[in-house]
N, C-alpha and C positions, 0 to 999 in steps of 0.2 A: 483187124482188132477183134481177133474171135474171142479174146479173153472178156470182153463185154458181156458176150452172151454167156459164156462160165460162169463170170459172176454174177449174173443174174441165178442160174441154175443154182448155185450155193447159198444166195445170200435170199433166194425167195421164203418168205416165211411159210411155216407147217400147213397152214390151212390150204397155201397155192400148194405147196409140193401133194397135198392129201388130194385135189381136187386134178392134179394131173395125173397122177395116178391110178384114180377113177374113173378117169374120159381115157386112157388111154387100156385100161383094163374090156372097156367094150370092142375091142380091134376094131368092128367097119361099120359104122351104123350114125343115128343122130342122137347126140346129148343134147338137154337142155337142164339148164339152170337158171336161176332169177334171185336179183340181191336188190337191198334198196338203193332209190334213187336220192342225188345227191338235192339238195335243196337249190330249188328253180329248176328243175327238168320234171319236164309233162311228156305226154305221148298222149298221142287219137289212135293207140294198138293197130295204126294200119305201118307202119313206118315213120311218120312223122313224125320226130321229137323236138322239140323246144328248150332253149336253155337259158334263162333269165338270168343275166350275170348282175353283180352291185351296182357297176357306174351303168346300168341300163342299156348296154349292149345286148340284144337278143341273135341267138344263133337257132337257127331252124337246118333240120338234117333229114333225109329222107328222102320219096319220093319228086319232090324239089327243093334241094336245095338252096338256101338265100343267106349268104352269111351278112348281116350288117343292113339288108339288103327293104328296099319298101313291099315288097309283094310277102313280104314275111309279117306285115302288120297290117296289112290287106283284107284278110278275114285267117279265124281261124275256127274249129271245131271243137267238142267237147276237147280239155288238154287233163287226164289222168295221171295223178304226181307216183309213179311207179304201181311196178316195179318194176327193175330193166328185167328182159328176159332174153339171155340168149341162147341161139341154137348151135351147135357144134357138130358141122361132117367130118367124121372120122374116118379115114381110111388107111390100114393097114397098123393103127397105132397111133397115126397122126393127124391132126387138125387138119383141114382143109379149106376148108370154110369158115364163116362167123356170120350168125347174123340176129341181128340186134334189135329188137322193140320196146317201148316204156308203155309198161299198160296195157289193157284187150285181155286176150286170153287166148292160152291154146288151143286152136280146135282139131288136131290130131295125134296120135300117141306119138313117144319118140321110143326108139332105143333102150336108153336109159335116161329117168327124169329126177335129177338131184333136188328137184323140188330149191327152195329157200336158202341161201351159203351167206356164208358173211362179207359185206360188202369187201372187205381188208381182203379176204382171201380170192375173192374173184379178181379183184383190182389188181392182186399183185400176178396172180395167174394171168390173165390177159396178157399185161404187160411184157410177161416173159415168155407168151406165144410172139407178141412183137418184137422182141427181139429174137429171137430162135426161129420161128414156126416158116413155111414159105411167103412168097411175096402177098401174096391175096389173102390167106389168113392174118397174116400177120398183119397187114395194111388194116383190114377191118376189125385188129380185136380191140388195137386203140379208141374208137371211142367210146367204144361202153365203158372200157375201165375207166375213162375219165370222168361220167357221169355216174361213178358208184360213188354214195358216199360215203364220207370221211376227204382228205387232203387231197388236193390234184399230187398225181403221178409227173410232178417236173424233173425228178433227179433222173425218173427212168425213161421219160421222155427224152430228155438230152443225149444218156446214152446212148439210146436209139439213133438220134439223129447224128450221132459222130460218129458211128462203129461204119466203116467205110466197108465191112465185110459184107451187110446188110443193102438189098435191092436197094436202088435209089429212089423208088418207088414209095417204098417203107418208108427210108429216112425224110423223103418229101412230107409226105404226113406226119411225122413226129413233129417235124420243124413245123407244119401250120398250125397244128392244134397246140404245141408249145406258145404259139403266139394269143392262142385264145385263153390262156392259163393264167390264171391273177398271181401277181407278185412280181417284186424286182426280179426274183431269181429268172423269169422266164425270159425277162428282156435282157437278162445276163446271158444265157444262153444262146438266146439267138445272138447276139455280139461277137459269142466265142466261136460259132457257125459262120461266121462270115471270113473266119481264117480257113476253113475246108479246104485242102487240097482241088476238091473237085467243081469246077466253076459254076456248075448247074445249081448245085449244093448253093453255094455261096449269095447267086441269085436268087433263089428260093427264100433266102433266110432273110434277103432286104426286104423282099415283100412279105413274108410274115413278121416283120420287123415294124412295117410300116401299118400294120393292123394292129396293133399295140396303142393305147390311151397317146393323145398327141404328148402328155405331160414327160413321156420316156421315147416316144420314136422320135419326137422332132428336132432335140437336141444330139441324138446318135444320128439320124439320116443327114444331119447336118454335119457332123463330123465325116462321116463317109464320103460325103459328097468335097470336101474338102481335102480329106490327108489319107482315101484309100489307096492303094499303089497300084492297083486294078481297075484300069479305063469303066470294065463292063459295069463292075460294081458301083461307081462315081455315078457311072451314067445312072443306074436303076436307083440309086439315090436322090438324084434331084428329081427320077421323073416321077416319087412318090411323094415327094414334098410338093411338087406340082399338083397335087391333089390334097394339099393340105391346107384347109381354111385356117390358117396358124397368123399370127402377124411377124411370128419367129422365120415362119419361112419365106415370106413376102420381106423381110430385111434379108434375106440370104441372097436372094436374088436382085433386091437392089443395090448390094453390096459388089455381087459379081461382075454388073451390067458397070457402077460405078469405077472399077477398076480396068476395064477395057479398055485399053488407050485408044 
Protein backbone atom coordinates (compact mmCIF):
# COMPACT_ATOMS: atom_id res chain seq x y z
CA UNK A 1 0.00 0.00 0.00
CA UNK A 2 2.65 2.61 -1.00
CA UNK A 3 -0.16 4.71 -2.06
CA UNK A 4 -0.55 5.55 1.79
CA UNK A 5 2.76 7.04 2.07
CA UNK A 6 1.82 9.17 -1.41
CA UNK A 7 -0.76 10.45 0.09
CA UNK A 8 0.58 11.51 3.02
CA UNK A 9 3.43 13.23 0.83
CA UNK A 10 0.47 15.29 -1.08
CA UNK A 11 -1.96 15.78 1.38
CA UNK A 12 0.73 16.97 4.27
CA UNK A 13 0.08 20.55 4.87
CA UNK A 14 2.56 23.72 3.81
CA UNK A 15 4.14 24.18 7.17
CA UNK A 16 5.14 19.97 7.15
CA UNK A 17 6.22 20.05 3.51
CA UNK A 18 8.30 23.71 4.41
CA UNK A 19 9.78 22.05 7.59
CA UNK A 20 11.00 18.86 5.32
CA UNK A 21 12.42 20.79 3.10
CA UNK A 22 14.54 22.43 5.54
CA UNK A 23 15.83 19.29 7.39
CA UNK A 24 16.54 17.89 4.37
CA UNK A 25 18.27 20.97 2.80
CA UNK A 26 21.10 20.42 5.77
CA UNK A 27 22.13 16.78 3.75
CA UNK A 28 24.24 15.17 7.04
CA UNK A 29 24.18 16.72 10.30
CA UNK A 30 21.54 17.32 13.42
CA UNK A 31 18.25 19.39 13.33
CA UNK A 32 16.46 20.33 16.09
CA UNK A 33 13.11 21.90 16.42
CA UNK A 34 10.54 22.39 19.39
CA UNK A 35 6.85 23.07 19.27
CA UNK A 36 4.41 23.17 22.12
CA UNK A 37 3.17 20.53 24.15
CA UNK A 38 -0.12 19.35 24.12
CA UNK A 39 -2.06 19.86 27.51
CA UNK A 40 -1.04 17.10 30.20
CA UNK A 41 2.47 16.43 28.89
CA UNK A 42 5.41 17.26 31.30
CA UNK A 43 8.88 16.36 30.90
CA UNK A 44 12.11 16.42 33.81
CA UNK A 45 14.26 17.43 30.08
CA UNK A 46 16.19 14.29 30.88
CA UNK A 47 13.90 11.84 28.73
CA UNK A 48 11.13 11.37 30.95
CA UNK A 49 7.65 12.51 29.73
CA UNK A 50 4.35 12.31 31.29
CA UNK A 51 1.11 12.37 29.83
CA UNK A 52 -2.16 13.02 31.89
CA UNK A 53 -5.02 11.85 29.85
CA UNK A 54 -9.02 13.02 31.04
CA UNK A 55 -10.36 9.60 32.42
CA UNK A 56 -6.93 9.77 34.57
CA UNK A 57 -4.96 7.31 32.81
CA UNK A 58 -1.21 8.53 33.04
CA UNK A 59 1.45 7.28 30.48
CA UNK A 60 5.15 7.72 31.40
CA UNK A 61 7.78 7.36 28.30
CA UNK A 62 11.39 7.43 28.65
CA UNK A 63 14.14 6.16 30.27
CA UNK A 64 11.52 3.69 32.11
CA UNK A 65 8.84 3.17 30.76
CA UNK A 66 5.36 2.25 32.77
CA UNK A 67 2.40 2.63 30.69
CA UNK A 68 -0.78 2.37 33.19
CA UNK A 69 1.77 1.05 35.18
CA UNK A 70 2.43 1.78 39.72
CA UNK A 71 6.05 2.69 39.49
CA UNK A 72 4.70 5.56 37.27
CA UNK A 73 3.03 7.28 40.54
CA UNK A 74 5.87 6.03 42.78
CA UNK A 75 7.72 9.29 42.77
CA UNK A 76 8.36 11.69 40.27
CA UNK A 77 10.58 14.83 39.61
CA UNK A 78 10.15 18.49 38.78
CA UNK A 79 7.44 17.69 35.47
CA UNK A 80 8.03 21.08 32.94
CA UNK A 81 4.68 21.45 30.62
CA UNK A 82 6.94 21.85 27.22
CA UNK A 83 8.21 22.38 25.09
CA UNK A 84 8.72 19.02 23.17
CA UNK A 85 12.08 19.37 21.57
CA UNK A 86 13.34 17.18 18.91
CA UNK A 87 16.45 16.21 17.51
CA UNK A 88 16.74 15.03 13.89
CA UNK A 89 19.99 12.82 12.42
CA UNK A 90 20.20 13.37 9.03
CA UNK A 91 22.03 11.64 6.60
CA UNK A 92 22.50 12.01 3.15
CA UNK A 93 18.97 13.90 2.95
CA UNK A 94 17.36 11.67 5.24
CA UNK A 95 16.06 11.19 8.73
CA UNK A 96 17.66 8.65 10.55
CA UNK A 97 16.97 9.07 13.91
CA UNK A 98 14.32 11.01 16.28
CA UNK A 99 14.76 11.88 19.47
CA UNK A 100 12.48 13.48 21.63
CA UNK A 101 12.35 15.55 25.03
CA UNK A 102 9.51 17.77 26.91
CA UNK A 103 11.47 20.63 28.67
CA UNK A 104 15.34 21.09 29.97
CA UNK A 105 17.12 22.64 27.44
CA UNK A 106 19.92 22.28 24.90
CA UNK A 107 23.21 21.99 26.06
CA UNK A 108 25.08 21.65 22.66
CA UNK A 109 24.80 23.26 19.06
CA UNK A 110 23.18 21.30 16.35
CA UNK A 111 23.49 21.73 12.64
CA UNK A 112 20.74 23.52 12.08
CA UNK A 113 18.38 24.97 14.97
CA UNK A 114 14.73 25.83 13.62
CA UNK A 115 14.14 27.13 16.93
CA UNK A 116 9.96 27.37 17.78
CA UNK A 117 7.42 25.62 14.55
CA UNK A 118 4.01 25.33 14.78
CA UNK A 119 2.71 22.49 16.64
CA UNK A 120 0.26 21.57 13.25
CA UNK A 121 3.33 21.58 11.22
CA UNK A 122 5.64 19.48 13.28
CA UNK A 123 2.62 17.08 13.98
CA UNK A 124 1.96 16.62 10.46
CA UNK A 125 5.78 16.33 9.47
CA UNK A 126 6.53 13.53 12.01
CA UNK A 127 3.72 11.81 11.05
CA UNK A 128 4.84 11.52 7.52
CA UNK A 129 8.42 10.57 8.48
CA UNK A 130 6.19 7.57 10.11
CA UNK A 131 4.91 6.74 7.34
CA UNK A 132 7.83 7.16 4.79
CA UNK A 133 11.14 7.57 6.81
CA UNK A 134 12.95 4.04 7.83
CA UNK A 135 12.07 1.64 10.60
CA UNK A 136 13.89 3.44 13.64
CA UNK A 137 13.03 6.92 12.44
CA UNK A 138 10.01 6.50 11.74
CA UNK A 139 9.05 4.09 14.84
CA UNK A 140 10.38 7.21 17.03
CA UNK A 141 8.83 10.16 15.22
CA UNK A 142 5.33 8.87 16.47
CA UNK A 143 5.31 10.06 19.77
CA UNK A 144 6.25 13.37 19.73
CA UNK A 145 3.83 14.20 17.10
CA UNK A 146 1.17 12.90 19.29
CA UNK A 147 2.17 15.04 22.20
CA UNK A 148 2.02 18.27 19.97
CA UNK A 149 -0.68 20.17 20.48
CA UNK A 150 -3.72 20.63 18.89
CA UNK A 151 -5.94 16.92 17.78
CA UNK A 152 -4.27 13.45 18.08
CA UNK A 153 -2.99 12.25 14.82
CA UNK A 154 -5.71 9.00 14.73
CA UNK A 155 -6.51 9.19 10.91
CA UNK A 156 -2.65 9.24 10.31
CA UNK A 157 -2.06 6.79 12.88
CA UNK A 158 -4.29 4.18 11.30
CA UNK A 159 -2.94 4.62 8.09
CA UNK A 160 0.36 3.82 9.49
CA UNK A 161 -0.84 0.91 10.93
CA UNK A 162 -2.56 -0.66 7.79
CA UNK A 163 -0.14 0.31 5.12
CA UNK A 164 1.26 -3.39 5.11
CA UNK A 165 4.42 -1.76 2.94
CA UNK A 166 5.64 -0.29 6.23
CA UNK A 167 8.03 -2.47 8.87
CA UNK A 168 6.02 -4.15 11.13
CA UNK A 169 7.78 -2.71 13.67
CA UNK A 170 6.28 0.87 12.65
CA UNK A 171 2.84 -0.47 12.26
CA UNK A 172 3.20 -2.09 15.95
CA UNK A 173 3.57 1.28 17.22
CA UNK A 174 1.05 3.07 15.48
CA UNK A 175 -1.39 0.42 16.50
CA UNK A 176 -0.27 0.87 20.53
CA UNK A 177 -0.29 4.44 20.60
CA UNK A 178 -3.54 4.34 18.49
CA UNK A 179 -4.84 2.58 21.47
CA UNK A 180 -3.80 5.43 23.90
CA UNK A 181 -5.56 8.15 21.60
CA UNK A 182 -9.01 9.50 23.06
CA UNK A 183 -12.02 8.89 20.93
CA UNK A 184 -14.40 6.32 19.31
CA UNK A 185 -12.47 6.64 16.28
CA UNK A 186 -9.38 4.85 17.80
CA UNK A 187 -11.23 1.89 19.09
CA UNK A 188 -12.63 1.88 15.47
CA UNK A 189 -9.59 1.50 14.27
CA UNK A 190 -8.03 -0.94 16.07
CA UNK A 191 -11.28 -3.16 15.18
CA UNK A 192 -10.59 -2.43 11.55
CA UNK A 193 -6.67 -3.89 12.51
CA UNK A 194 -7.87 -6.96 13.80
CA UNK A 195 -9.03 -7.83 9.98
CA UNK A 196 -5.00 -7.42 8.98
CA UNK A 197 -3.89 -9.84 6.54
CA UNK A 198 -0.77 -10.41 8.79
CA UNK A 199 -1.56 -12.30 12.23
CA UNK A 200 1.06 -10.59 14.32
CA UNK A 201 -0.63 -7.38 13.23
CA UNK A 202 -3.94 -8.83 14.23
CA UNK A 203 -2.56 -9.85 17.82
CA UNK A 204 -0.99 -6.68 18.33
CA UNK A 205 -4.21 -4.77 17.91
CA UNK A 206 -6.27 -7.09 20.49
CA UNK A 207 -3.77 -6.05 22.96
CA UNK A 208 -3.92 -2.48 22.18
CA UNK A 209 -7.59 -2.99 21.98
CA UNK A 210 -7.71 -4.15 25.37
CA UNK A 211 -5.74 -0.86 26.76
CA UNK A 212 -8.63 1.18 25.69
CA UNK A 213 -11.44 2.54 28.68
CA UNK A 214 -13.22 -1.02 29.71
CA UNK A 215 -16.60 1.08 28.56
CA UNK A 216 -15.23 0.17 24.60
CA UNK A 217 -12.81 -2.83 24.99
CA UNK A 218 -14.98 -5.08 26.87
CA UNK A 219 -17.89 -5.23 24.82
CA UNK A 220 -15.44 -5.65 21.41
CA UNK A 221 -13.03 -8.36 23.35
CA UNK A 222 -16.13 -9.90 24.04
CA UNK A 223 -17.37 -10.07 20.66
CA UNK A 224 -13.79 -11.39 19.45
CA UNK A 225 -13.68 -13.91 21.81
CA UNK A 226 -17.05 -15.21 20.52
CA UNK A 227 -17.53 -14.80 16.57
CA UNK A 228 -13.59 -14.13 15.43
CA UNK A 229 -12.80 -16.95 12.86
CA UNK A 230 -9.13 -16.87 14.06
CA UNK A 231 -8.40 -19.46 16.90
CA UNK A 232 -5.16 -17.15 17.85
CA UNK A 233 -7.24 -14.08 17.91
CA UNK A 234 -10.32 -15.62 20.26
CA UNK A 235 -7.67 -16.97 22.32
CA UNK A 236 -5.86 -13.30 22.92
CA UNK A 237 -9.31 -12.13 23.55
CA UNK A 238 -10.39 -13.84 26.45
CA UNK A 239 -7.01 -13.78 27.82
CA UNK A 240 -7.38 -10.00 28.05
CA UNK A 241 -10.75 -10.03 29.57
CA UNK A 242 -9.14 -12.28 31.92
CA UNK A 243 -7.50 -9.36 33.11
CA UNK A 244 -10.53 -7.35 33.16
CA UNK A 245 -12.08 -6.29 36.58
CA UNK A 246 -15.28 -5.89 34.42
CA UNK A 247 -18.56 -7.91 35.78
CA UNK A 248 -19.30 -7.77 31.83
CA UNK A 249 -16.42 -10.08 31.58
CA UNK A 250 -16.90 -12.36 34.55
CA UNK A 251 -20.75 -13.02 32.90
CA UNK A 252 -18.75 -14.04 29.63
CA UNK A 253 -17.13 -16.60 31.39
CA UNK A 254 -19.85 -17.78 33.26
CA UNK A 255 -21.78 -18.05 30.41
CA UNK A 256 -19.16 -20.15 28.56
CA UNK A 257 -18.39 -22.43 31.64
CA UNK A 258 -22.47 -22.60 31.73
CA UNK A 259 -22.72 -23.93 28.15
CA UNK A 260 -20.11 -26.86 28.57
CA UNK A 261 -21.98 -29.83 28.50
Amino acid sequence: MRALALAFLVSASAGAQDLAARVAAVGSGTVRLQFAADSGVCGNGRGNISIRRGDGRAIVSGENIHVNGRRAAEWEDDCEPGPVRVALDVSDRRVTAVRSYVGGRWRTAADLDLGEVSPTAARDYLMQLAATAESRAAKDAIFPALIADGPSPDAQLLAVAKDDARPRDVRSSATFWLSQSAGDRATAGLQELIGDPDREIREHAVFALSQRPNEESVPALIRLARTHQDPAVRRRAVFWLGQKRDPRALQYFEDVLLSQP
